[in-house]
C-alpha positions as CSV (number, residue, x, y, z in Angstrom):
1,X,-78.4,-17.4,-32.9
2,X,-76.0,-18.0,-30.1
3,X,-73.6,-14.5,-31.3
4,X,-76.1,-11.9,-29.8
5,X,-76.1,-8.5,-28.1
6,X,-79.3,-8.0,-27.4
7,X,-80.1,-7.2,-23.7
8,X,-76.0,-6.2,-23.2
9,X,-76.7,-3.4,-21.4
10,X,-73.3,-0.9,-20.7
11,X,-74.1,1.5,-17.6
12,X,-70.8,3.1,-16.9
13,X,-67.7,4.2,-19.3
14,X,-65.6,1.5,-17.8
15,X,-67.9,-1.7,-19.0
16,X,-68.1,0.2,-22.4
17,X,-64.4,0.1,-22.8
18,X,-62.9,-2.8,-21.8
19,X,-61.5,-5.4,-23.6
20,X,-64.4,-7.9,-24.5
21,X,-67.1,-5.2,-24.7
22,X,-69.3,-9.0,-26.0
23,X,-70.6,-11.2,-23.3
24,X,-69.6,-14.1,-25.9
25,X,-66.2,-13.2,-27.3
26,X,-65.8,-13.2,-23.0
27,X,-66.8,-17.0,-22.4
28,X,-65.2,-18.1,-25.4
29,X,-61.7,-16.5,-24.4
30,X,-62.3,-17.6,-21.3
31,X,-62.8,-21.1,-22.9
32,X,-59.7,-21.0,-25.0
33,X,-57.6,-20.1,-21.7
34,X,-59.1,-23.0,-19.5
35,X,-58.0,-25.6,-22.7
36,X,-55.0,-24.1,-23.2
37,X,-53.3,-24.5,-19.6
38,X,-55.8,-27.5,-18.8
39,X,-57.1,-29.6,-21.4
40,X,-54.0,-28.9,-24.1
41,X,-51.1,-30.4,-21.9
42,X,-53.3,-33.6,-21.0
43,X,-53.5,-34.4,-25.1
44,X,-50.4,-33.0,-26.6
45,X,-47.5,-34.9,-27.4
46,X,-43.9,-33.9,-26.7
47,X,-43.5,-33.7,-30.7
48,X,-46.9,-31.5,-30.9
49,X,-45.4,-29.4,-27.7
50,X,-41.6,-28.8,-29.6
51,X,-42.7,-28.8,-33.2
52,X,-46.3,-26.6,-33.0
53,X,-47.1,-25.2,-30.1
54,X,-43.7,-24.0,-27.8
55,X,-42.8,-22.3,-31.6
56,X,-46.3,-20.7,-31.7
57,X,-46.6,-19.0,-28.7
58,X,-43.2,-17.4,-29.0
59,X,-43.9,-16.7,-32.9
60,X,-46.9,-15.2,-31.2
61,X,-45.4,-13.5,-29.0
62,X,-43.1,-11.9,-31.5
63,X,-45.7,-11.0,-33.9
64,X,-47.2,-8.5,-30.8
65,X,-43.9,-7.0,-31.0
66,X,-44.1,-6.5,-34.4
67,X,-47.4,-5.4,-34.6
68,X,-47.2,-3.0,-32.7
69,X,-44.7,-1.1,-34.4
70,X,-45.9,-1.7,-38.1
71,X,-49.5,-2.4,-37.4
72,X,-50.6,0.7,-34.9
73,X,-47.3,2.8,-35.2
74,X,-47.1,2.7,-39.2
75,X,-43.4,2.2,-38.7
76,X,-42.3,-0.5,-41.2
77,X,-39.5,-2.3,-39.6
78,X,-37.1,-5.0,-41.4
79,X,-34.8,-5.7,-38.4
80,X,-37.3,-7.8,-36.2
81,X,-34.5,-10.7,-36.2
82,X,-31.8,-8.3,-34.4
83,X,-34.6,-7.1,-32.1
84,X,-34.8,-10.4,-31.2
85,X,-30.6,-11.4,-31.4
86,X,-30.2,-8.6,-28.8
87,X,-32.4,-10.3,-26.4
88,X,-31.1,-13.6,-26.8
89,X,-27.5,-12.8,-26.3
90,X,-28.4,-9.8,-24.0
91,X,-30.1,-12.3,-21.6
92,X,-27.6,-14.7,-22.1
93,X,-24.5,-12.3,-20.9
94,X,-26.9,-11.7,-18.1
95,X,-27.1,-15.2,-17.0
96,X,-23.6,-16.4,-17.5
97,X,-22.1,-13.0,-16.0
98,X,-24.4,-12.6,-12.8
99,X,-24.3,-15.5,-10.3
100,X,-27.6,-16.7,-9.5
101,X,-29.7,-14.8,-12.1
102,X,-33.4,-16.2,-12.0
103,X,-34.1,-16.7,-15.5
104,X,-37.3,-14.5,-15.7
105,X,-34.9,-11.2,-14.6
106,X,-33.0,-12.4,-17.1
107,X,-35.4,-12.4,-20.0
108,X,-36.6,-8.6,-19.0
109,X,-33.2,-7.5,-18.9
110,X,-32.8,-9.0,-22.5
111,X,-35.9,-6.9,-23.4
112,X,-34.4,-3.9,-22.2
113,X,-31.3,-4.8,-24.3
114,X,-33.0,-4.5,-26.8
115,X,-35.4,-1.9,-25.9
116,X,-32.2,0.5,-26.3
117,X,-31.3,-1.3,-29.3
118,X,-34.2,-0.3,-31.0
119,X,-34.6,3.5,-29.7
120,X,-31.5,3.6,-31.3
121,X,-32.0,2.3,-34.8
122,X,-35.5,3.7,-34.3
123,X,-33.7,7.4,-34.3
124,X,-34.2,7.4,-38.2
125,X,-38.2,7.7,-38.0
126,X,-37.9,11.2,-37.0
127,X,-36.7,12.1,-40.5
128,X,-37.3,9.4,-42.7
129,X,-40.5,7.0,-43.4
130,X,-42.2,3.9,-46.1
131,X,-38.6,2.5,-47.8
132,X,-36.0,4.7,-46.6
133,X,-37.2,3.7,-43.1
134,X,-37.3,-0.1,-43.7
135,X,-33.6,-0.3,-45.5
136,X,-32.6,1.8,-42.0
137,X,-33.8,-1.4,-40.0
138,X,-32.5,-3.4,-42.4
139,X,-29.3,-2.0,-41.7
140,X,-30.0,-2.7,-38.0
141,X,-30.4,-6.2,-39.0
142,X,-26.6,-6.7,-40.5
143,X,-25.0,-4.3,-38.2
144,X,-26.6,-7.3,-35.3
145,X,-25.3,-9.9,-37.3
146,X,-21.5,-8.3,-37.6
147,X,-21.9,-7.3,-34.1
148,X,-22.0,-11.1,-33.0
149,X,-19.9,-12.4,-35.2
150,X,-17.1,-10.1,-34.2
151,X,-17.1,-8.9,-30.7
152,X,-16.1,-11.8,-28.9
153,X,-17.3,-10.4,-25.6
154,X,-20.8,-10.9,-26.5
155,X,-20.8,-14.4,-27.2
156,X,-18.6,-15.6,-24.3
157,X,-15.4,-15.4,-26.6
158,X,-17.1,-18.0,-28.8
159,X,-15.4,-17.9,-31.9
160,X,-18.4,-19.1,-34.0
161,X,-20.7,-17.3,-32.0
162,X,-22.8,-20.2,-30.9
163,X,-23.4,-20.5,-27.5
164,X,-26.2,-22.6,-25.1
165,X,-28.1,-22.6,-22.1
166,X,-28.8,-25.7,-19.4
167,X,-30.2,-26.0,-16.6
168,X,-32.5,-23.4,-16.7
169,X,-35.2,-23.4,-13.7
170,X,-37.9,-20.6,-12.9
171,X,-38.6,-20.2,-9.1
172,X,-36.8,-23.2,-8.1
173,X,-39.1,-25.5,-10.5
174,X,-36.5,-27.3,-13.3
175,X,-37.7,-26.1,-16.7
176,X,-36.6,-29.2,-18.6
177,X,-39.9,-31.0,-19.8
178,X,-41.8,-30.0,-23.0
179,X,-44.7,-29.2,-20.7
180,X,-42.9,-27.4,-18.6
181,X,-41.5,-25.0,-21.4
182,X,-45.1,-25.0,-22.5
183,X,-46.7,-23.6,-19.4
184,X,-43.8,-20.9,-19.2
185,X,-44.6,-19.6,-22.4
186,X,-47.9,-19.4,-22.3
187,X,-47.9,-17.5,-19.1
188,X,-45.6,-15.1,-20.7
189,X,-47.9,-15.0,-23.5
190,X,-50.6,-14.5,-21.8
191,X,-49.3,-11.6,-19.3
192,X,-47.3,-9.8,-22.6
193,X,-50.4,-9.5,-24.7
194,X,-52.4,-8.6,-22.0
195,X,-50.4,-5.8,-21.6
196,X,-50.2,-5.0,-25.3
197,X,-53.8,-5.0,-25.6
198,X,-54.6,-2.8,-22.7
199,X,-51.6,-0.1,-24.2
200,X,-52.9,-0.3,-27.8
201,X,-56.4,0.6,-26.7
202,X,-55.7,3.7,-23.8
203,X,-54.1,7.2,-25.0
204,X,-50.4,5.6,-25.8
205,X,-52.4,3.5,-28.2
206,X,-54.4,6.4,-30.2
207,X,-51.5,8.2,-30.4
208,X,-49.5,5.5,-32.5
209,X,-52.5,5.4,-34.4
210,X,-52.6,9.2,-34.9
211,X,-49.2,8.6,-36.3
212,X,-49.9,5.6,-38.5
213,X,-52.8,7.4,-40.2
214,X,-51.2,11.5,-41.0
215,X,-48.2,12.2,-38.8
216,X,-48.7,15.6,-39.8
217,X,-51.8,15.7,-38.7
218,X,-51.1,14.0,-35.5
219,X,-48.5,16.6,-34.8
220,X,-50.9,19.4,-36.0
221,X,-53.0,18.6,-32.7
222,X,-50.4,18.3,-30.1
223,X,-49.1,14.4,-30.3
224,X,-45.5,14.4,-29.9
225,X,-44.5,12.8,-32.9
226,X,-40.9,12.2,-31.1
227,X,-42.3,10.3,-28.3
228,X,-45.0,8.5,-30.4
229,X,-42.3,6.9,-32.9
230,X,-39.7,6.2,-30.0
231,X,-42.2,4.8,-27.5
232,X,-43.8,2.2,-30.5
233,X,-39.9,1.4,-31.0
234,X,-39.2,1.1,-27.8
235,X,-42.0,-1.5,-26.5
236,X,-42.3,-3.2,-29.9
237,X,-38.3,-3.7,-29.4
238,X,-38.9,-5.3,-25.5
239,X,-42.0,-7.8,-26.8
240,X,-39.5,-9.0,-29.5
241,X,-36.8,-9.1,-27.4
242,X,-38.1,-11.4,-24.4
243,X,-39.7,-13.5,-27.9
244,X,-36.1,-14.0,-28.9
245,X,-34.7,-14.7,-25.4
246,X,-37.5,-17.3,-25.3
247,X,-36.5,-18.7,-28.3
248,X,-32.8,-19.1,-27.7
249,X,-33.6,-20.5,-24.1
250,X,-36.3,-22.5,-24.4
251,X,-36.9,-23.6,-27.9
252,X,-33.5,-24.1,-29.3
253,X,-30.9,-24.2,-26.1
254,X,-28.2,-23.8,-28.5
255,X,-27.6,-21.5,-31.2
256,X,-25.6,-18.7,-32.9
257,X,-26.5,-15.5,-34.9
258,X,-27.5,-17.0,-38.0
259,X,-30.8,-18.4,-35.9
260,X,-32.0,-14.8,-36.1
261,X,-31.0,-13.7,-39.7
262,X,-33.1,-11.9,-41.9
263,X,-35.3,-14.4,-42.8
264,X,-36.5,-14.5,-39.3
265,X,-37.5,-10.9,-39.8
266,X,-39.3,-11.0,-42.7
267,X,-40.8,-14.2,-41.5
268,X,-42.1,-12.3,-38.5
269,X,-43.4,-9.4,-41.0
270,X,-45.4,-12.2,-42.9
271,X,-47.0,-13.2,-40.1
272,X,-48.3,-9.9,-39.3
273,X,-49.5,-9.2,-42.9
274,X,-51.1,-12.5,-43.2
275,X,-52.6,-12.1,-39.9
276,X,-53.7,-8.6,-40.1
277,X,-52.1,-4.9,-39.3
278,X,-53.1,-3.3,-36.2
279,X,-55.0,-6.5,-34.3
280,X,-53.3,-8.4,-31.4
281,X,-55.4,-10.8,-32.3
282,X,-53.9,-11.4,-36.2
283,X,-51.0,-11.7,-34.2
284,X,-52.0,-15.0,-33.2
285,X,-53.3,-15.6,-36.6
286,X,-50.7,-15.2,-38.2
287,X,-48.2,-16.9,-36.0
288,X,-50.8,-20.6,-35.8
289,X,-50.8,-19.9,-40.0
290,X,-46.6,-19.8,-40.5
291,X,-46.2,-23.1,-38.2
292,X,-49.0,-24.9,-39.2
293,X,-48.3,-23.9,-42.8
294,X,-44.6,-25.6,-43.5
295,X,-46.0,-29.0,-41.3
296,X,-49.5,-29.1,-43.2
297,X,-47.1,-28.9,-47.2
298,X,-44.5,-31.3,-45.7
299,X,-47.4,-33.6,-44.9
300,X,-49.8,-33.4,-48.1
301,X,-47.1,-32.9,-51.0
302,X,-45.7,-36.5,-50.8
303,X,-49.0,-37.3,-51.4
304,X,-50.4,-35.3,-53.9
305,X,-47.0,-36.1,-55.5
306,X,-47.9,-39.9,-55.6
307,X,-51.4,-39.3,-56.6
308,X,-50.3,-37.5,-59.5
309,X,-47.4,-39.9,-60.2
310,X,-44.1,-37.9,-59.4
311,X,-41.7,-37.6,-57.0
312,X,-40.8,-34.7,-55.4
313,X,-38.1,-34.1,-52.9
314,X,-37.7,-32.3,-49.6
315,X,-35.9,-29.4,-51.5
316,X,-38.8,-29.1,-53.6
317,X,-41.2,-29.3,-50.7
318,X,-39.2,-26.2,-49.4
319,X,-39.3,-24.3,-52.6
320,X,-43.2,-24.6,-52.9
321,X,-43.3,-23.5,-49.3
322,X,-41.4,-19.8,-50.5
323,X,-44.0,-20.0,-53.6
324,X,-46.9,-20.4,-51.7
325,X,-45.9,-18.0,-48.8
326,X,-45.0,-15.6,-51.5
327,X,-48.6,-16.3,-53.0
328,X,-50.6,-15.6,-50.0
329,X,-49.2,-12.4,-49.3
330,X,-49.4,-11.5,-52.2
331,X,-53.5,-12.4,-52.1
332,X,-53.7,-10.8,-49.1
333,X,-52.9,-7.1,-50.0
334,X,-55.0,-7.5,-52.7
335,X,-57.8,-9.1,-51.3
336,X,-57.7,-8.5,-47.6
337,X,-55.0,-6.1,-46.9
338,X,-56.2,-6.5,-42.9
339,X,-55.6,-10.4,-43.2
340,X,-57.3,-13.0,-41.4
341,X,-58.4,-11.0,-38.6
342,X,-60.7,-8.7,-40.7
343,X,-62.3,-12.1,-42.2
344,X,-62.8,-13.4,-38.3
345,X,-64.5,-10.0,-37.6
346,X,-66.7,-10.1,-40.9
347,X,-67.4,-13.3,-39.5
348,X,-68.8,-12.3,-36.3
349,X,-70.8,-9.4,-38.0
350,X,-72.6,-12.0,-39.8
351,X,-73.2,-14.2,-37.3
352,X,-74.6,-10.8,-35.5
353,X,-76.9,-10.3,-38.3
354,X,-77.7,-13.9,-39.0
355,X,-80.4,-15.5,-40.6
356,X,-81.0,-12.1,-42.0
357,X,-77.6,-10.4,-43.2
358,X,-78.3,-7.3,-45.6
């Protein structure tokens, strides 16, 4: 009874269009916003800060990225994880190179690294699309992987590769707590998939759409095929970028190329199926459902296990993690190829309609 429109009047072409058309879906995001940066940080733990939440608002953040290129573009990219390499190490040259670089120029600089890193592997879409397109990326994904092994320069002539970050402070604060990282993210979060939602739904947005559905249609009335493909490459490649500069800064401090292999990409691609294609919303779906996923087996295996009277090991709580990932993607083209964001909305329609669906 509460999930209503009746008496939500639109008198002018900008309240018909904006983001939360729903007086409801307005208060409750509002809600969601006021617990997350007041209510969250008053309850949470350090260990629920580093081990759920700092991984999924930059999994989150990601995921935008992602979707936007595979979800509104069409584009199906395999090479999230050197998308993301570039603007970890691109940031990082950035802030051991330049004296005094304030840590947020130095995250948009890594986005820009790898905005160019991914017009450039994103060349391929003009001629080729479906698998030939995703083995392309793929390629983009070992050609990263090669590229920070070998070139010295990158790395700060570390021969492993591995390199790390201290002392890292935004507008003079120290950004050294686990609330602290938590409150950065989130802003970032907050700002990036503002953005995203505002480009996804103006003219850039139909166009990428255009494309998704018929290129050849697209083209047939006037969209620039070119500039569709490049431009969905281009900001898909910043999102992921400034996700993987977050992730090398904040989350892990220190790391080396294997912390953005090509598991990372397909784990980012899961998240977007599971969560649903073409919603900034499944984003977020998505990303809670791949962190929560991995803790919630880890905790309820042991003990099913012991209620069933076997043993089974931490190796075998990582295999049935692959199975049952592998599973529910699986289920979800099947079943709901638009993931868990089409069963939200189905939700809502019923609760529209409710106590008299039809």
């Amino acid at each position: 009874m509460l999930y209503r429109e009746n008496g939500q009047f639109k008198t002018t072409y900008r309240a018909d269009q904006q983001i939360f058309p729903v007086t409801q879906d307005r208060l409750f995001i509002g809600a969601l916003l006021v617990v997350a940066f007041a209510a969250v940080p008053w309850l949470a733990t350090d260990y629920f800060f580093n081990a759920i939440l700092i991984p999924f608002l930059i999994f989150s953040l990601a995921a935008v990225g992602v979707n936007i290129l595979v979800g509104y573009c069409g584009q199906i990219s395999l090479g999230s994880g050197a998308f993301m390499a570039v603007g970890a190490y691109g940031a990082y040259n950035f802030m051991v190179r330049v004296p005094g670089m304030p840590l947020l120029l130095a995250l948009i600089l890594g986005g820009l690294c790898a905005t160019l890193f991914g017009i450039l592997f994103g060349l391929p879409s003009l001629r080729v699309k479906g698998l030939y397109l995703a083995v392309t990326t793929l390629a983009a994904q070992f050609f990263s992987d090669w590229m920070f092994l070998r070139i010295s320069w990158l790395t700060n002539d570390s021969a492993s590769g591995s390199v790390s970050v201290s002392n890292l402070q935004v507008f003079g604060l120290p950004l050294d707590s686990s609330l602290g990282k938590y409150f950065f993210c989130l802003s970032l979060l907050v700002v990036i998939a503002l953005l995203a939602k505002n480009l996804v739904r103006g003219s850039v947005g139909r166009e990428w759409m255009a494309i998704r559905d018929m290129d050849v249609a697209a083209a047939v009335i006037g969209i620039r095929p070119v500039y569709a493909k490049l431009s969905a490459f281009a900001v898909s490649s910043f999102i992921i970028g400034v996700a993987g500069a977050l992730w090398a800064f904040v989350y892990l401090g220190t790391w080396e190329p294997a912390a953005f292999s090509v598991d990372q990409s397909f784990r980012l691609l899961f998240m977007v199926i599971i969560g649903g294609m073409g919603s900034i919303m499944g984003s977020f779906f998505g990303a809670g459902f791949i962190v929560i996923l991995p803790i919630a087996l880890s905790l309820s295996l042991p003990v099913l296990a012991r209620l069933l009277g076997v043993s089974i090991s931490t190796a075998g709580i990582s295999h049935a993690e692959l199975m049952v990932f592998g599973g529910l993607i699986v289920w979800f083209l099947i079943v709901e190829p638009h993931g868990l964001a089409r069963l939200w909305s189905i939700g809502k329609q019923k609760l529209r309609l409710w106590p008299f669906p039809h």
